[in-house]
C-alpha positions in Angstrom: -26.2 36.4 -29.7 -23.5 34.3 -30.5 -24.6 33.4 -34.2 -25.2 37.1 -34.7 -21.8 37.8 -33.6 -20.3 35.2 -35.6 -22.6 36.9 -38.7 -21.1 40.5 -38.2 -17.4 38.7 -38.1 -18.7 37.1 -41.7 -19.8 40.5 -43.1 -16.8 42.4 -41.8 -14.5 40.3 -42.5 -15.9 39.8 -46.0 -15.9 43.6 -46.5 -12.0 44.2 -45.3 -11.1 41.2 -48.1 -12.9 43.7 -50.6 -11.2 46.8 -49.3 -7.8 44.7 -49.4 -8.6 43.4 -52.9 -9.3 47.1 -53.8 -5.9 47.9 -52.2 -3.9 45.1 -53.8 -5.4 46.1 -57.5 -4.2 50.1 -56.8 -0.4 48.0 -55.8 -0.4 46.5 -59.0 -1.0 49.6 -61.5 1.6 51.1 -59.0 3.9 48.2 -60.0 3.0 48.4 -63.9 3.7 52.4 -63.4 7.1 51.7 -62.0 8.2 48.9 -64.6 7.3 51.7 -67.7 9.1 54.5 -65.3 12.2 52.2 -65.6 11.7 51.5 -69.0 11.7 55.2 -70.1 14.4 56.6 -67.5 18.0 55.9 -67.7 20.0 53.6 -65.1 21.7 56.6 -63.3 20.0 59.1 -61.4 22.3 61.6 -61.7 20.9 61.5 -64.9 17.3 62.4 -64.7 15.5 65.2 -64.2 12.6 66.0 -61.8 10.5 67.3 -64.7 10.9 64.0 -66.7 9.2 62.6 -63.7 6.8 65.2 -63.9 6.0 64.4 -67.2 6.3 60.4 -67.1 3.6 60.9 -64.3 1.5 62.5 -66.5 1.7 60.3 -68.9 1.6 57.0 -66.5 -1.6 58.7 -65.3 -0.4 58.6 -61.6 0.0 61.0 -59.1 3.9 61.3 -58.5 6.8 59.4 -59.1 9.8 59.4 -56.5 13.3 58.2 -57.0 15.7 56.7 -54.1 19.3 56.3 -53.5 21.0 54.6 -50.7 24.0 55.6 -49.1 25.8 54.7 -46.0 23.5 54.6 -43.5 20.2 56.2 -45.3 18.0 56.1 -48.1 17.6 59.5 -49.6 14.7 60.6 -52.2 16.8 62.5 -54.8 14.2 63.2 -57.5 11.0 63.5 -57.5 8.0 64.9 -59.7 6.8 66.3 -56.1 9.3 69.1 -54.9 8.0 68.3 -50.9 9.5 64.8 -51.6 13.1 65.7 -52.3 15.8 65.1 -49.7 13.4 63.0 -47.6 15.0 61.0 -45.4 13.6 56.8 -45.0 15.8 56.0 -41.4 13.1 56.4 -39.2 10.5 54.8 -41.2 10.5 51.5 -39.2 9.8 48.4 -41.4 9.2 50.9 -44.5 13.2 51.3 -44.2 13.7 47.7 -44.0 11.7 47.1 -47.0 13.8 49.6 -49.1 17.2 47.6 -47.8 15.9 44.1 -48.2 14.5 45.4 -52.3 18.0 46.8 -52.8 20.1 44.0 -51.1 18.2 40.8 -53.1 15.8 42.4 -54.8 12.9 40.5 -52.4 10.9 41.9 -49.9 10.3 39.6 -46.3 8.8 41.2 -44.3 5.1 40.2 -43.1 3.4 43.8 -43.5 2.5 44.9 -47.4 2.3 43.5 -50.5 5.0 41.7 -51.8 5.8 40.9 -55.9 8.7 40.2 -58.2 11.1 42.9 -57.2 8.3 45.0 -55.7 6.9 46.2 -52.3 4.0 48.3 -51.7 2.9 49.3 -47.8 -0.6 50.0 -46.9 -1.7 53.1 -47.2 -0.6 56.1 -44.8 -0.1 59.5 -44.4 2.4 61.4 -46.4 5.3 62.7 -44.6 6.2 65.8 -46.8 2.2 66.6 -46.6 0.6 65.1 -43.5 -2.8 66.0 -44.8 -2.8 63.9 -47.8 -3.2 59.5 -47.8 -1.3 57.8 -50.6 -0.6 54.8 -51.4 3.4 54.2 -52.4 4.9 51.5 -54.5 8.5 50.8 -54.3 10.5 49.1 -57.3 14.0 47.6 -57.9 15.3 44.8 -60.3 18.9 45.8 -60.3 19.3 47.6 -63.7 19.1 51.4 -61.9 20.7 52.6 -59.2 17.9 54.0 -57.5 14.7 53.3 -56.0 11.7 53.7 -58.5 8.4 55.0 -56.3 5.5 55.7 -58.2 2.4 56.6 -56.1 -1.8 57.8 -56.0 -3.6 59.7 -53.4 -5.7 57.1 -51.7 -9.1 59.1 -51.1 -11.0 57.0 -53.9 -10.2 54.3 -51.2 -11.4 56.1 -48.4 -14.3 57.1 -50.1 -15.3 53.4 -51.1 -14.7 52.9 -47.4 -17.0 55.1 -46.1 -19.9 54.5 -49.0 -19.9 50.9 -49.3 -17.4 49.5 -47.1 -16.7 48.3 -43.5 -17.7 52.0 -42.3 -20.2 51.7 -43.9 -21.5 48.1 -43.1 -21.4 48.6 -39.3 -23.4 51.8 -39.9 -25.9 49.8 -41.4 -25.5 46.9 -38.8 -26.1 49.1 -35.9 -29.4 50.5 -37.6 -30.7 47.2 -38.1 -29.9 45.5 -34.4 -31.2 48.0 -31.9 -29.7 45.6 -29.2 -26.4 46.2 -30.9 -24.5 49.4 -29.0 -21.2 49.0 -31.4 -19.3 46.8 -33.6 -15.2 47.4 -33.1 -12.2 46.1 -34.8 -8.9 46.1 -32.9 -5.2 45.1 -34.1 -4.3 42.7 -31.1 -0.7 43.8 -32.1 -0.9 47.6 -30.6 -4.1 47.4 -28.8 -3.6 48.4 -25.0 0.1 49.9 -25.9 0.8 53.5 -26.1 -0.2 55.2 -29.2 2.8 55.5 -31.8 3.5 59.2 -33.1 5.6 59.9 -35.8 6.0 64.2 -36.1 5.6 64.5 -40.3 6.7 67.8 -41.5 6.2 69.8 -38.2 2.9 68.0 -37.3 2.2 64.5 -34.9 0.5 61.9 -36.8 -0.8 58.7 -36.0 -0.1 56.2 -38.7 -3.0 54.1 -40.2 -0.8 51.0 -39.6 0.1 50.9 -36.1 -3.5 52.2 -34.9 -5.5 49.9 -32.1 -7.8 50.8 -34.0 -8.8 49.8 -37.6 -12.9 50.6 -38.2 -15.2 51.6 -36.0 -15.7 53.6 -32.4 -14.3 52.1 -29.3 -17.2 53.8 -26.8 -17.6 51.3 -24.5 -14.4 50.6 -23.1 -13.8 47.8 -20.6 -10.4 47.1 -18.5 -10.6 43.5 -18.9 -11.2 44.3 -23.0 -7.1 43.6 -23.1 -7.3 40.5 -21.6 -10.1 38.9 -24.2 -8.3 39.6 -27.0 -5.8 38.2 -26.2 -7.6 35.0 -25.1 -9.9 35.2 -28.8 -6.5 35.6 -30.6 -4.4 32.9 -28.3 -7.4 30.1 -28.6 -8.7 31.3 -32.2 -12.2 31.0 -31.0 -14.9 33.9 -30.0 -14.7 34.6 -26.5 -17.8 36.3 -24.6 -18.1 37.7 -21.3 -20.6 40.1 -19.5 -19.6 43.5 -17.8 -20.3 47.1 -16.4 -19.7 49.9 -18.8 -20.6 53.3 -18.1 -23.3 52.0 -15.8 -24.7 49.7 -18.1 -24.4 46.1 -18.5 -23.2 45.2 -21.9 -22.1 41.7 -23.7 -19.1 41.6 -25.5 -18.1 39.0 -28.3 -14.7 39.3 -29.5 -14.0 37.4 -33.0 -10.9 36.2 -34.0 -9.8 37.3 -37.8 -7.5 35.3 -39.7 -5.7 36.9 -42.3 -2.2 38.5 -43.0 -2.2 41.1 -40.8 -4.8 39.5 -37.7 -7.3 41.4 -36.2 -10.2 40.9 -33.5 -13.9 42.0 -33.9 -15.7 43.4 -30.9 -19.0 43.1 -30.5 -21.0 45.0 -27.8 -24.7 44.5 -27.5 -27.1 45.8 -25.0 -28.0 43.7 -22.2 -31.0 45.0 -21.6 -32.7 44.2 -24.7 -31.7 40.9 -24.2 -32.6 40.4 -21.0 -36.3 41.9 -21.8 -36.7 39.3 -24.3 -35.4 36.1 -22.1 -37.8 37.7 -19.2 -41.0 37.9 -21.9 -40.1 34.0 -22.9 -39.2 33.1 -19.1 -43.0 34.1 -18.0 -44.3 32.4 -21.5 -42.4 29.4 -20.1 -43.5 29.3 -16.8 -47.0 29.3 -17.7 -46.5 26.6 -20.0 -45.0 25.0 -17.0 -47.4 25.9 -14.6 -50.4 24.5 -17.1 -48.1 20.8 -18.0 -47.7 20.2 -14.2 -51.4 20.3 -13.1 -52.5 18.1 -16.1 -49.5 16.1 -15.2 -50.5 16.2 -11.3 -54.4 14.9 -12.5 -53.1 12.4 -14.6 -50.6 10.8 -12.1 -53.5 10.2 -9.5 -55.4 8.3 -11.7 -52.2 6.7 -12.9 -50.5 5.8 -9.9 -54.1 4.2 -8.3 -53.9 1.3 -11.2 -50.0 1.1 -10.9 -49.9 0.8 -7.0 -52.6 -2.0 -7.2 -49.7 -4.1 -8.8 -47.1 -2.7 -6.2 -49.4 -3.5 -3.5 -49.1 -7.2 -4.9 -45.6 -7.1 -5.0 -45.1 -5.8 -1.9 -46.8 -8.4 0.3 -44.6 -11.0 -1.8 -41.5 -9.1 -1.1 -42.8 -9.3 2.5 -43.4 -13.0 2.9 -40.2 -13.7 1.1 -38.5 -11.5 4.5 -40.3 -14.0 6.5 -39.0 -17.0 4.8 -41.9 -18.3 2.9 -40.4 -18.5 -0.4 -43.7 -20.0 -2.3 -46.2 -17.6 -3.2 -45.7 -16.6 -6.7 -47.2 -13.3 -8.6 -49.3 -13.8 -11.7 -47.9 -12.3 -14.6 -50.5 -10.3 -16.5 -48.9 -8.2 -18.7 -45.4 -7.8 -20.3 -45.0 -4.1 -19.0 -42.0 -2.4 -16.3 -44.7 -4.4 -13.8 -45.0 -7.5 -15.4 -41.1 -7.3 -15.5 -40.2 -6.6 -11.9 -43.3 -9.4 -11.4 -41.1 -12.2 -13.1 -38.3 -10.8 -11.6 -39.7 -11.0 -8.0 -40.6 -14.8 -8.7 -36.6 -15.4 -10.0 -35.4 -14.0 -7.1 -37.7 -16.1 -4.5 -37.2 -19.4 -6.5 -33.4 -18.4 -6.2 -34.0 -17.3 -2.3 -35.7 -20.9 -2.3 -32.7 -22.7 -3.9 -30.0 -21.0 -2.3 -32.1 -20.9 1.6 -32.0 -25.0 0.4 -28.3 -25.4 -0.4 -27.3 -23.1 3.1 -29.0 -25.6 5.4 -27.7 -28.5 4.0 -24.4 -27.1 3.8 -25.1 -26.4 7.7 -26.1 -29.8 8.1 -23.2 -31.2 6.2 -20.8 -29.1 8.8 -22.5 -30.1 11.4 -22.1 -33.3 10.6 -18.2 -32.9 9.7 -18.0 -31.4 12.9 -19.4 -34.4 15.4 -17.5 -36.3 13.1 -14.7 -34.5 13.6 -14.8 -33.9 17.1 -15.3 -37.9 17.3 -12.3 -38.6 15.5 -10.5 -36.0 17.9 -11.6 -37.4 21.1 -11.9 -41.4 20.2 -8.6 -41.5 18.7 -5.4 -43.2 20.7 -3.3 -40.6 19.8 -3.2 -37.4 22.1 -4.0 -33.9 19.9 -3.0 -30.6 21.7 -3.6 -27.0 19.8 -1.1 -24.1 20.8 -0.9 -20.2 19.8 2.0 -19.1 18.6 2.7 -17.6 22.3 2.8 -21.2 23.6 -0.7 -21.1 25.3 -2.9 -24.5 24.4 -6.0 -23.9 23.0 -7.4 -27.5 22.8 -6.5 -31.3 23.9 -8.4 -34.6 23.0 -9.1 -37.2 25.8 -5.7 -39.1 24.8 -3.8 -36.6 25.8 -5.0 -36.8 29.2 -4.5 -40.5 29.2 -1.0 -40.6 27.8 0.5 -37.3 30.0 -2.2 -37.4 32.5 -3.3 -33.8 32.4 -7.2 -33.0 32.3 -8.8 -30.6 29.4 -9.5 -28.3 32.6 -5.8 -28.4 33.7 -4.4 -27.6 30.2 -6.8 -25.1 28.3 -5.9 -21.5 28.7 -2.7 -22.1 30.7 1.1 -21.4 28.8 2.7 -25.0 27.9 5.8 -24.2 30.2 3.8 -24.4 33.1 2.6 -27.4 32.4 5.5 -29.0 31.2 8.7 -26.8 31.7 11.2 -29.2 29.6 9.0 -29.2 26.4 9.1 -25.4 25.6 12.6 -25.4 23.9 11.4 -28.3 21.8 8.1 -26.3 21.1 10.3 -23.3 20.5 12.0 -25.0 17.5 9.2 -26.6 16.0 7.4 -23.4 16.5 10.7 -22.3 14.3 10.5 -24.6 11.7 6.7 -24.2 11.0 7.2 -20.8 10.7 9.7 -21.1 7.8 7.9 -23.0 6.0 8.8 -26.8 6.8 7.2 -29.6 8.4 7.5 -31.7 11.3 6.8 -35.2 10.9 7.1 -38.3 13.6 10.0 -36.1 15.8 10.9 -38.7 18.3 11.4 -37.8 21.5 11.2 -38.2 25.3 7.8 -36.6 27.4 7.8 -36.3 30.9 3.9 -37.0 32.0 2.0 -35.5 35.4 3.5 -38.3 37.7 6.9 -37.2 36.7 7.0 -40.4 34.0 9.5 -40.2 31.0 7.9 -41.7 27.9 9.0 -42.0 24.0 6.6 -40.1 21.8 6.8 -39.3 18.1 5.6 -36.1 17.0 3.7 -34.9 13.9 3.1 -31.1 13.9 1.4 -28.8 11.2 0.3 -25.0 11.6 -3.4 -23.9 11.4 -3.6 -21.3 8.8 -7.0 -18.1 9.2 -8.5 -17.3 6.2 -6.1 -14.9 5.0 -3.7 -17.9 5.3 -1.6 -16.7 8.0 -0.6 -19.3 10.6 -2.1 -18.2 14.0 -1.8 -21.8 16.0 0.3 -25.1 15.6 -1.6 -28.3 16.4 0.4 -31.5 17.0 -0.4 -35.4 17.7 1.5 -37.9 19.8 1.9 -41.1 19.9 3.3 -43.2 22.5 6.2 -45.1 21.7 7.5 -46.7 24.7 6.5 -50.0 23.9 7.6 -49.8 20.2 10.7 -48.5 21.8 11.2 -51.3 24.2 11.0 -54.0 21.5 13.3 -52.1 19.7 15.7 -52.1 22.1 14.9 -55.7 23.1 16.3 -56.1 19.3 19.4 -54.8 19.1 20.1 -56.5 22.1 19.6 -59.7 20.4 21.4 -58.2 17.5 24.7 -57.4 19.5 25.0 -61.3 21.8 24.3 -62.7 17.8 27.4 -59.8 17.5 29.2 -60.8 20.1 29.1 -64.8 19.5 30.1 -64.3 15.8 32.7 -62.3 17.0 34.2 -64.6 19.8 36.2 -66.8 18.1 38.3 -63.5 16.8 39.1 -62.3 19.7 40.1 -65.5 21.3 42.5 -66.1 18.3 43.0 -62.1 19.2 44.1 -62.5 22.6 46.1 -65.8 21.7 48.8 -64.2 19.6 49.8 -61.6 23.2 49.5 -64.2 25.2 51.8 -66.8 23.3 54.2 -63.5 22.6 53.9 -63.3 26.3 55.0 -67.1 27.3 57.9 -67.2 24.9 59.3 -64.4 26.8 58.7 -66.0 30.1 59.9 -69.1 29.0 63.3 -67.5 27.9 63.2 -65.5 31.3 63.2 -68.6 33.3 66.2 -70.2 30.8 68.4 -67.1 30.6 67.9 -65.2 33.7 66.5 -61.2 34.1 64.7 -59.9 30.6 66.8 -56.9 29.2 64.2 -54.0 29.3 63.2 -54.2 25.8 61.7 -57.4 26.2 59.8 -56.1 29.2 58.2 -53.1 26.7 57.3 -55.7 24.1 55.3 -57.7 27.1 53.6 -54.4 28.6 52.6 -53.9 24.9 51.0 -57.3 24.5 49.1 -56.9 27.6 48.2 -53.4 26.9 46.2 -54.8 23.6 44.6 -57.7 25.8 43.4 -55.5 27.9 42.0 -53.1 24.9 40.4 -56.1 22.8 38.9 -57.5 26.0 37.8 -53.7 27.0 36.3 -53.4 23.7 34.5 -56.6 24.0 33.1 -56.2 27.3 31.7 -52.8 25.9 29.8 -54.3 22.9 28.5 -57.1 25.1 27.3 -55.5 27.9 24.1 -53.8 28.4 24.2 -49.4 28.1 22.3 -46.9 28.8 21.1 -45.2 25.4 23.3 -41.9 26.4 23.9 -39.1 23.4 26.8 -37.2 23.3 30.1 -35.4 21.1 32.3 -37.8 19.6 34.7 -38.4 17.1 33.9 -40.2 14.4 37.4 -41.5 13.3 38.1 -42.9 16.6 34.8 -45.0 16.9 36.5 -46.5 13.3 39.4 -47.0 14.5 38.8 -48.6 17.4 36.0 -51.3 15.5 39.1 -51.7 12.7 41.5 -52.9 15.7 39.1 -55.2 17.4 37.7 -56.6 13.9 41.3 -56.9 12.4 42.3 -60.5 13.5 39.1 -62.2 12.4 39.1 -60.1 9.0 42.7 -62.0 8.4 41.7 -64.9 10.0 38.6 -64.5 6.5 42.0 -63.5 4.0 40.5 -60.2 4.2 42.4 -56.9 4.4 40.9 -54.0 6.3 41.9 -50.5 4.7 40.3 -47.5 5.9 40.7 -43.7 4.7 40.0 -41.0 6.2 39.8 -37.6 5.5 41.3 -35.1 7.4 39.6 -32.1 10.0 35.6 -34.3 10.6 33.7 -32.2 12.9 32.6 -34.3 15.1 29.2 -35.9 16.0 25.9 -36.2 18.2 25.7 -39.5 18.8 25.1 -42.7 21.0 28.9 -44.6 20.5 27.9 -48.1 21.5 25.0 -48.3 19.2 27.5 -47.0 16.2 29.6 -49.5 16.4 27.2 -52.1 16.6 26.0 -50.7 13.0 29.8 -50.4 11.7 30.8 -54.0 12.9 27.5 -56.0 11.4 28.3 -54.0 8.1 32.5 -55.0 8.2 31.1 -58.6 9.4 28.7 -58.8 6.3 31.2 -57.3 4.1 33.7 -59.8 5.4 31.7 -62.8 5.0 30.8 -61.4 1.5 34.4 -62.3 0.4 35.0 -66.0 1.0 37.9 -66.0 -1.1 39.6 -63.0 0.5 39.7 -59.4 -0.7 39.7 -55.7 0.2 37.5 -54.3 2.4 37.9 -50.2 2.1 36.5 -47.8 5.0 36.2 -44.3 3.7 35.2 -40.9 5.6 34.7 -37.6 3.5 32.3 -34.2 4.8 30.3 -32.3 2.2 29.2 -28.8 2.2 25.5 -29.6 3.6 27.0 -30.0 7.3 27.2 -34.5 6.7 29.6 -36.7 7.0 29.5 -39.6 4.9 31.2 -43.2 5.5 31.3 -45.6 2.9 31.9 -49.7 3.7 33.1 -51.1 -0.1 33.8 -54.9 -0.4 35.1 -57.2 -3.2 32.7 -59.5 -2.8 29.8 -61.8 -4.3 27.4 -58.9 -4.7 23.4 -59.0 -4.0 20.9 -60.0 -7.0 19.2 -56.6 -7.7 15.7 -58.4 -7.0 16.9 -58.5 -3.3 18.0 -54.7 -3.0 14.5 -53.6 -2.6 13.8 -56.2 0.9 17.1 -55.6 2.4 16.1 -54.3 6.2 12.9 -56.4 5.7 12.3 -57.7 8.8 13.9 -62.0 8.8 14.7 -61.3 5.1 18.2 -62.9 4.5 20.7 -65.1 2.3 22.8 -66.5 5.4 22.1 -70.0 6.5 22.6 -69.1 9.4 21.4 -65.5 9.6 17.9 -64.0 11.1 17.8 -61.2 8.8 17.1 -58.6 11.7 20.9 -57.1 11.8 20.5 -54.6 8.5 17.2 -54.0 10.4 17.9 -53.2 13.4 21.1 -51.3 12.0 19.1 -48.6 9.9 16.9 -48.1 13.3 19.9 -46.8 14.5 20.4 -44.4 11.7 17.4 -43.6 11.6 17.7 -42.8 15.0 20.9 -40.5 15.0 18.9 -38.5 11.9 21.3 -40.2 9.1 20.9 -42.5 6.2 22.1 -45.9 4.6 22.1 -46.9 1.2 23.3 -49.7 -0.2 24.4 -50.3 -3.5 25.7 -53.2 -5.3 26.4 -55.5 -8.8 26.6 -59.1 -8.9 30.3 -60.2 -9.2 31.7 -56.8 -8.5 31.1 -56.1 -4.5 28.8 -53.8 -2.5 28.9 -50.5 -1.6 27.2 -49.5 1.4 27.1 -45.5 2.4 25.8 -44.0 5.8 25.5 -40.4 6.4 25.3 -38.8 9.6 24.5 -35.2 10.7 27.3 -33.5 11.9 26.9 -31.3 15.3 26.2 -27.9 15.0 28.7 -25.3 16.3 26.9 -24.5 19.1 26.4 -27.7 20.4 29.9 -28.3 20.2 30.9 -24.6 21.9 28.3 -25.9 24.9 29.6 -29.1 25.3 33.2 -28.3 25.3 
């Protein structure tokens, strides 16, 4: 249907190129008519006569000749060889009136309907207006040299006649003879096709133009509603559109066929469905009994077929089956190199692969397994005591060192929130809880534990979060290790360290009280001479004392025994206090004690007592340092990171860069008479109060020794204030 459609579109289109061509040739001796018409008449029309028209037609061997002359707001034919023509008026004519203005104006017609040549317009074909009964075909001239409107023109019934004997007409007629299925063949102009016809009255009667009919060959029996619609589509997507439908109680296809050409048109189509389907129900049964016939030969041939392939599924079946029940070493023989033989050598892959893979699971199993006991060994037989905790605070798991070191059993702990076990430890858990959580690390945190019995011991913590598989941390496991020992040597050391302190320090403050005392028995003496003091001399004794009393104070403090006690304090006055009491012996060494401080420290977390045992073994080292005497400067300065940084700088002899590396090593030192456990026992301390110490130094030039201790947060402060 749909290459016969696209035939008849061939033909017909074919056919209205011819009738066009036909057309175009009958514009041309029109054109050739009015260039001799111009030739022969003169310019004015005022000047020629209908009857030289008359006879110029004759002799042009055309039917007519017309001449027009615009005025204001019309176009007028004045002369003519035609007496009907004369005084006819061109306004209403539509685009023919634009035509005449656009020849007169610049001599070129732009319009899209018509032919259109060098100073020359013909329309297509159309009734006459002063004689509705005749067709011509008009030709319209102007080039400027006249002041009129040359219009030669021929009746157009040798057209019509070529049209009905050999032409479209007369192709469909021939069509419809030949395709019995074919009901009618239709061409429509898209442009007025489901508008309202267009009647023009021509002298006294109503005429529908040739050019603005739906219309253009053919009947229009079968019309459909939806007819509008699809030519639209054919003309919209340039393609042939088909549909089925209902017309006059009979189903009908329709093709419409979209023409490309100056003026477009559509093609319809409409066959008979009926025919069609007649022929589609013939080959339908044809079909079926081909059909019918194929599938019992088919149906024979698969039995016999599919007993000699089953006999090889059969076989791979009961492999497929062992392989289910773990035996992975039967193998199927490979007899042929068919789909079977294939999914044979496949089936033998995949249970040497089963095999392999079935291999590698159990002794990764066993490897776990192994990593487990192991594991769990390392866990339980350690010294160290492992506890896991949620996030919530609820332990999970303990080893049996934790129940040695704090005395609680796994079926005490296990299941049971860590504050009711321990009430003191949840603010700690809650910041290391904190800490893991942002991303950092808690590494040997020492602290104090209370066990069961109520016991305080030292412990150093390292904790580290336990990530799922999606790497989200879900628990926080931590190991301790008692310290208390380690602690009590420690102690046990400094203790050492401050009587070596206090010793070294004794013959300072005896030349230290000495100077008050001898200030003190001048005044006495002169008391005892001279009578009552005046009252000046009385201040100047109170002050004596008062710095007695202070030196021997500070002494007593540094020499006796403390309780390790932490607590807010400022860091200037600890330095003052250790420049006062170290003062006298610093001059006693030709050494001048300068300290500078920077203004606003916060202050500190600290344990005083232990501080100044670290700040007078690093003046005492730096004063020894400068046999020769020197300046020994104490400076204080804060930086942004919350720290506060003091820096001990000396004049002296310097330290051999070899040497830097083992300072704090344990009876490493370059005193005769030193142990070489003070710098030791000194960055304990630090250590301790969460700070650091450096030392630097050059050989001839001095050292430079730098500690840096947190400063207390805010809210520490707030609280303890």
């Amino acid at each position: 249907m749909a290459s016969i459609a696209k035939q008849i579109g061939g033909n017909v289109e074919m056919s209205q190129q011819m009738k066009q061509s036909l057309e175009d040739g009958l514009g041309e001796k029109l054109r050739i008519a009015a260039v001799a018409a111009r030739n022969q008449l003169d310019p004015d029309i005022d000047k020629v006569t209908n009857e030289q028209l008359t006879e110029l037609s004759r002799e042009l061997g055309i039917d007519h000749i017309t001449l027009w002359k615009r005025f204001d707001n019309d176009i007028v034919a004045l002369k003519s060889s035609n007496a009907k023509e004369i005084n006819l008026s061109s306004k209403s004519w539509d685009y023919w009136y634009t035509a005449f203005n656009q020849l007169l104006d610049a001599g070129e017609v732009t319009i899209p309907q018509g032919q259109k040549l060098s100073h020359y317009w013909f329309g297509p074909i159309n009734y006459a207006s002063s004689d509705p009964s005749i067709i011509n075909k008009w030709g319209y001239y102007y080039d400027g040299t006249t002041n009129y409107l040359i219009d030669p023109y021929l009746n157009a019934k040798p057209l019509l006649e070529f049209e009905t004997a050999a032409g479209t007409e007369a192709l469909l007629q021939k069509m419809l003879k030949d395709n019995r299925n074919i009901l009618e063949i239709t061409g429509f102009d898209p442009q007025f096709f489901g508008k309202e016809p267009i009647i023009k009255i021509k002298n006294g009667m109503a005429i529908n133009n040739l050019d603005v009919r739906d219309i253009i060959f053919g009947k229009y029996t079968y019309q459909a509603a939806s007819d509008e619609a699809q030519i639209r589509q054919a003309v919209q997507s340039g393609s042939m559109v088909t549909v089925t439908d209902t017309v006059q109680d009979q189903q009908v296809i329709k093709s419409f066929i979209p023409i490309q050409a100056a003026q477009p048109y559509v093609i319809g189509v409409t066959f008979d469905h009926a025919v069609i389907q007649s022929a589609l129900n013939k080959q339908l049964l044809e079909h079926i009994g081909i059909s019918v016939g194929l599938l019992l030969i088919t149906m024979i041939a698969s039995y016999f077929i599919a007993g000699f392939m089953l006999r090889s599924l059969q076989l791979v079946m009961r492999q497929v089956n062992e392989m289910a029940a773990g035996h992975f070493s039967g193998r199927l023989a490979i007899r042929s190199k068919d789909e079977l033989g294939q999914l044979a050598s496949k089936v033998n892959t995949m249970a040497e692969n089963l095999h392999l893979y079935t291999t590698q699971l159990r002794n990764a199993a066993e490897e776990l397994q192994h990593t487990k006991e192991y594991l769990e060994s390392f866990v339980n037989h350690t010294s160290d005591a492992i506890h896991v905790v949620d996030l919530k605070g609820t332990v999970m798991q303990t080893n049996h060192a934790f129940e040695a070191i704090y005395g609680w059993s796994k079926e005490e702990t296990e299941g049971r929130p860590l504050e009711d076990l321990a009430p003191s430890h949840v603010l700690e858990f809650r910041q290391i809880r904190s800490a893991i959580l942002e991303g950092g690390t808690v590494a040997d945190y020492e602290t104090v534990h209370d066990t069961k019995n109520g016991e305080s011991i030292d412990v150093s913590i390292t904790s580290s979060p336990i990530r799922s598989a999606q790497g989200d941390i879900i628990a926080i496991a931590s190991i301790s290790r008692n310290i208390t020992v380690r602690k009590r040597t420690e102690e046990l050391l400094r203790k050492s360290e401050k009587l070596s302190v206090v010793g070294q320090l004794a013959a300072g403050v005896a030349h230290e009280i000495r100077n008050p005392l001898t200030t003190i028995r001048g005044f006495l003496q002169l008391q005892k001479s001279k009578g009552p003091l005046n009252p000046m001399h009385v201040d100047v004794m109170l002050s004596e004392l008062d710095r007695i009393n202070f030196i021997v104070s500070e002494f007593l403090v540094l020499a006796k025994p403390q309780v390790s006690c932490f607590e807010l304090t400022d860091l200037q006055t600890i330095l003052r206090d250790i420049v006062l009491l170290l003062d006298s012996q610093a001059l006693l060494n030709n050494v001048q004690l300068e300290l500078h401080m920077a203004p606003d420290h916060p202050p500190i977390y600290c344990e005083p007592n232990q501080l100044k045992q670290v700040f007078i073994n690093v003046l005492k080292n730096g004063i020894e340092a400068m046999p020769d005497g020197g300046i020994l400067r104490i400076q204080t300065e804060s930086d942004p990171s919350g720290c506060i940084t003091v820096r001990f700088i000396d004049q002296g002899c310097g330290i051999p860069e070899q040497d830097l590396p083992r300072l704090g090593e344990p009876f490493f030192t370059n005193k005769e008479s030193g142990t070489g456990l003070g710098l030791m026992v000194s960055q304990k301390i630090i250590a301790n109060h969460k700070g650091s110490l450096q030392i630097r130094s050059k050989l001839g030039t001095g050292t430079s020794v730098e500690i840096r201790l947190p400063a207390a947060e805010p809210e520490s402060a707030d609280q303890t204030g």
